[in-house]
C-alpha positions in Angstrom: 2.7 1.2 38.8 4.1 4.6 37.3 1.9 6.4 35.3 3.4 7.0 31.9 3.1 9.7 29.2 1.7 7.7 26.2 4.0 10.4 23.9 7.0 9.6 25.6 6.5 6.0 24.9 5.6 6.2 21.5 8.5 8.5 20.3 10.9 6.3 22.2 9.9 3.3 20.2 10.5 3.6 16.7 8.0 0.1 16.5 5.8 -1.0 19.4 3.7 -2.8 15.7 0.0 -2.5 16.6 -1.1 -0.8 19.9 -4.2 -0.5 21.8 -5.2 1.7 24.7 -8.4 1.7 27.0 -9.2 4.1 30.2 -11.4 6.7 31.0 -11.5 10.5 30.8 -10.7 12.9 33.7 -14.0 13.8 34.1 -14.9 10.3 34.5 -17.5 10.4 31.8 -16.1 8.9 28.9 -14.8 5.7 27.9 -11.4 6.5 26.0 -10.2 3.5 23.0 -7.6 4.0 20.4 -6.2 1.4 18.5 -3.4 2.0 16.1 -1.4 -0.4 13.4 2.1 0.3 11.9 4.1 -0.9 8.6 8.1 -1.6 7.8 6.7 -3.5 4.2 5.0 -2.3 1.9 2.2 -4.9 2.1 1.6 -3.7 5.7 1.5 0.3 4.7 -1.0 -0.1 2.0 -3.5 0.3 3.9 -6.1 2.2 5.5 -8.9 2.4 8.5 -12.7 3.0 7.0 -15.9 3.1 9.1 -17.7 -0.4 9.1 -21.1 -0.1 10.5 -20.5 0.8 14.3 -17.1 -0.5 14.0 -14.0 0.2 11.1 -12.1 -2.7 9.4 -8.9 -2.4 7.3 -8.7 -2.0 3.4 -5.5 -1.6 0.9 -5.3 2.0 -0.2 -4.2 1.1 -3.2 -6.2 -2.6 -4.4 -3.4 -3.4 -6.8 -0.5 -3.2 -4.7 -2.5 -5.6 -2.3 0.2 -9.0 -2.0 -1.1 -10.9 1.2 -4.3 -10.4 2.5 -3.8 -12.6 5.4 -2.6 -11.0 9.0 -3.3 -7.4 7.8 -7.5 -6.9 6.5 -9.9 -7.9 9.1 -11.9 -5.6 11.6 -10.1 -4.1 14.6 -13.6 -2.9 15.7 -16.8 -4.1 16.3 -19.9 -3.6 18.7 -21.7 -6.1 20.4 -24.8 -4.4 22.6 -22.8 -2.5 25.3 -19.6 -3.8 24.5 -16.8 -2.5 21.8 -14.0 -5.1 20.9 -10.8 -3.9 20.0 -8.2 -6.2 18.4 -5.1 -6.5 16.0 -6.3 -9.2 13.8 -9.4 -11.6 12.9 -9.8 -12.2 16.0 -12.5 -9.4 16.6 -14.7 -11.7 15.2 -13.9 -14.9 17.8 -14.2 -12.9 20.6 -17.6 -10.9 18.8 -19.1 -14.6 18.3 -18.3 -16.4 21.2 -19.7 -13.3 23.2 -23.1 -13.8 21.7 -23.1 -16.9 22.2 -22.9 -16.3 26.1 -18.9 -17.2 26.2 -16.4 -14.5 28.4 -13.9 -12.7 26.7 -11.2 -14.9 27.8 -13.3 -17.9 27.1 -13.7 -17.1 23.5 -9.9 -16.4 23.0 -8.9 -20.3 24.1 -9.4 -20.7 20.5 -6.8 -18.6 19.2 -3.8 -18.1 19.7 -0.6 -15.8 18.5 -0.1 -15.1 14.7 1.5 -17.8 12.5 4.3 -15.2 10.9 7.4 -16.8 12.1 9.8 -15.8 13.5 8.2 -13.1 14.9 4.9 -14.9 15.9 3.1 -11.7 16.2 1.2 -11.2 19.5 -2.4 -11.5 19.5 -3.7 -8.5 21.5 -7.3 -7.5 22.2 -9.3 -5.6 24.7 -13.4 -5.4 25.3 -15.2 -2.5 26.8 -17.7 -3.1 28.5 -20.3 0.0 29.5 -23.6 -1.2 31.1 -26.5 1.1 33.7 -23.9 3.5 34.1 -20.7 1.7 34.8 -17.9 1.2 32.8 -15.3 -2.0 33.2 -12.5 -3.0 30.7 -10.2 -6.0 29.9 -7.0 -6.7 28.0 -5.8 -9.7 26.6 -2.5 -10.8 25.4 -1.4 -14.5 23.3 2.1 -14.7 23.0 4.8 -17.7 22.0 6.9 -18.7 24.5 10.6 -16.8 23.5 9.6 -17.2 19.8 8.8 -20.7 20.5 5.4 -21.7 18.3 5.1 -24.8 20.2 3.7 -22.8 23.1 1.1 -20.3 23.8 1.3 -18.1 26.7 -2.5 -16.3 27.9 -2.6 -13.1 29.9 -5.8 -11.5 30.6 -6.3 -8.1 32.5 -9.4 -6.9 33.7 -10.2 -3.3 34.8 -13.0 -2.8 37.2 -14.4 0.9 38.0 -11.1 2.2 36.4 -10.2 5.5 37.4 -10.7 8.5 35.9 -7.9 10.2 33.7 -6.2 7.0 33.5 -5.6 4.1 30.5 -4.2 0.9 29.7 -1.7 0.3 26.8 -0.6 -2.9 25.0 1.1 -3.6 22.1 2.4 -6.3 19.8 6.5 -5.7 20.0 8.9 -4.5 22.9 10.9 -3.0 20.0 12.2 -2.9 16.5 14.3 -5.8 15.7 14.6 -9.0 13.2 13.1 -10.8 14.4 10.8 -8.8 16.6 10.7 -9.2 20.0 7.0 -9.7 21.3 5.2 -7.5 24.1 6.8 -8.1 27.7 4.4 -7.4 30.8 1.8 -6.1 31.9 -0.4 -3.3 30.0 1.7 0.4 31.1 -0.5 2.7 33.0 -0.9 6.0 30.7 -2.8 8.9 31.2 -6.2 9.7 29.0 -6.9 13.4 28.6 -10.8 15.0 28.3 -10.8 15.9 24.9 -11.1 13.6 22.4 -9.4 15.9 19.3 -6.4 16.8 21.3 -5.6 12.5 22.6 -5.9 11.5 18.7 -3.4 14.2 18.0 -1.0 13.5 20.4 -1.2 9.9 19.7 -0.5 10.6 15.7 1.9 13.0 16.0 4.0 10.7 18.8 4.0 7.3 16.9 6.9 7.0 14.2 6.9 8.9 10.9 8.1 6.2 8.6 6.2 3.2 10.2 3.1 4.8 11.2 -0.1 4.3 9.0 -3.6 4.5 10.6 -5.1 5.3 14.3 -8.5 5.2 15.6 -9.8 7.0 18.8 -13.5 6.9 20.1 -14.5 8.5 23.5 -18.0 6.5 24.6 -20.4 8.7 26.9 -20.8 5.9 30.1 -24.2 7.3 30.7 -26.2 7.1 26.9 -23.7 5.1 25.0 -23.5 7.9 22.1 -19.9 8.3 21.1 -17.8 10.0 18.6 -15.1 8.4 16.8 -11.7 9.9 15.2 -9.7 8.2 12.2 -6.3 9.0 10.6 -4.9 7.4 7.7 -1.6 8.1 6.6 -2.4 7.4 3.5 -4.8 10.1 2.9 -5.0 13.6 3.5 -4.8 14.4 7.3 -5.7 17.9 9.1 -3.6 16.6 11.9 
């Protein structure tokens, strides 16, 4: 499979919806995550990312132009032990649950499926990073209607053993803009990750589109202590980037 540049496929799409990349620095020493959401209402870009614990969640900017809770606040991040969960919806907490309750990341998804906002029937898409005695393996999961169908659910899962270094994963919710949108076809593209962890959350925000754009995270885990550092850009709010 090619390797892609991540900012050539962001400024290509004027909407991939949310995205979400895992891979692993050049140097082979850090796990790389970013997860990012984007708006066409304004239901969807009221909002912002804030820190929750080890993990962030979603929040309206502005409380009072808040219409529809559902589909857009939950937590796209949280940490279980030596794993981070990534995710575009509620679903971060299935996967967080059924995890501690000894279930696999696939396992705990067979209770989900995609969003119920038809006719676009949003793809659910989630990934778990899992960094444990020095080693460092990721997954990706995609639920997805069949053609717009809600009747059917199809399941992908893609697991990343002993990824290599300077490369990434990257998954997102819509091939496209469109009405209605056309879900995520394929596998995860194969992107490159850079070292630095400043210079991969600016690239990703100044690639993704200028109108639809509205928050980004990025967090670079150390695969030998588990310290990390974590970046956060909200559109909505003053940005050095």
């Amino acid at each position: 499979m090619e390797i892609l540049k991540i900012e050539q496929e962001l400024r290509e799409n004027s909407y991939p919806g949310r995205g979400i990349i895992l891979g692993k620095s050049p140097d082979g020493t850090k796990a790389a995550a970013a997860y990012f959401i984007m708006g066409r209402s304004e239901n969807s870009r009221n909002r912002i990312f804030v820190e929750d614990g080890e993990g962030i969640r979603t929040q309206a900017f502005d409380p009072s132009k808040l219409t529809d809770p559902s589909l857009i606040i939950y937590a796209p991040v949280r940490v279980l032990g030596n794993k981070t969960i990534v995710t575009n919806g509620d679903q971060t907490d299935t996967i967080y649950e059924g995890m501690d309750r000894q279930l696999t990341f696939e396992q705990s998804l067979r209770s989900r499926e995609f969003e119920p906002d038809g006719p676009n029937y949003t793809p659910r898409i989630s990934g778990i990073m899992h960094i444990e005695n020095g080693t460092y393996n990721y997954a990706m999961s995609i639920l997805k209607s069949s053609d717009g169908c809600p009747d059917s659910c199809h399941r992908f899962t893609f697991a990343y053993e002993n990824p290599k270094a300077g490369e990434g994963h990257f998954i997102h919710t819509y091939q496209c803009d469109g009405n209605p949108l056309p879900s995520y076809e394929g596998e995860p593209k194969r992107i490159q990750i850079p070292d630095d962890i400043d210079a991969f959350t600016e690239l990703l925000w100044n690639s993704l589109n200028e109108d639809n754009k509205v928050s980004l995270f990025v967090r670079y885990i150390d695969i030998e202590t588990g310290t990390y550092e974590t970046r956060i850009v909200n559109k909505n709010q003053a940005a050095d980037l």
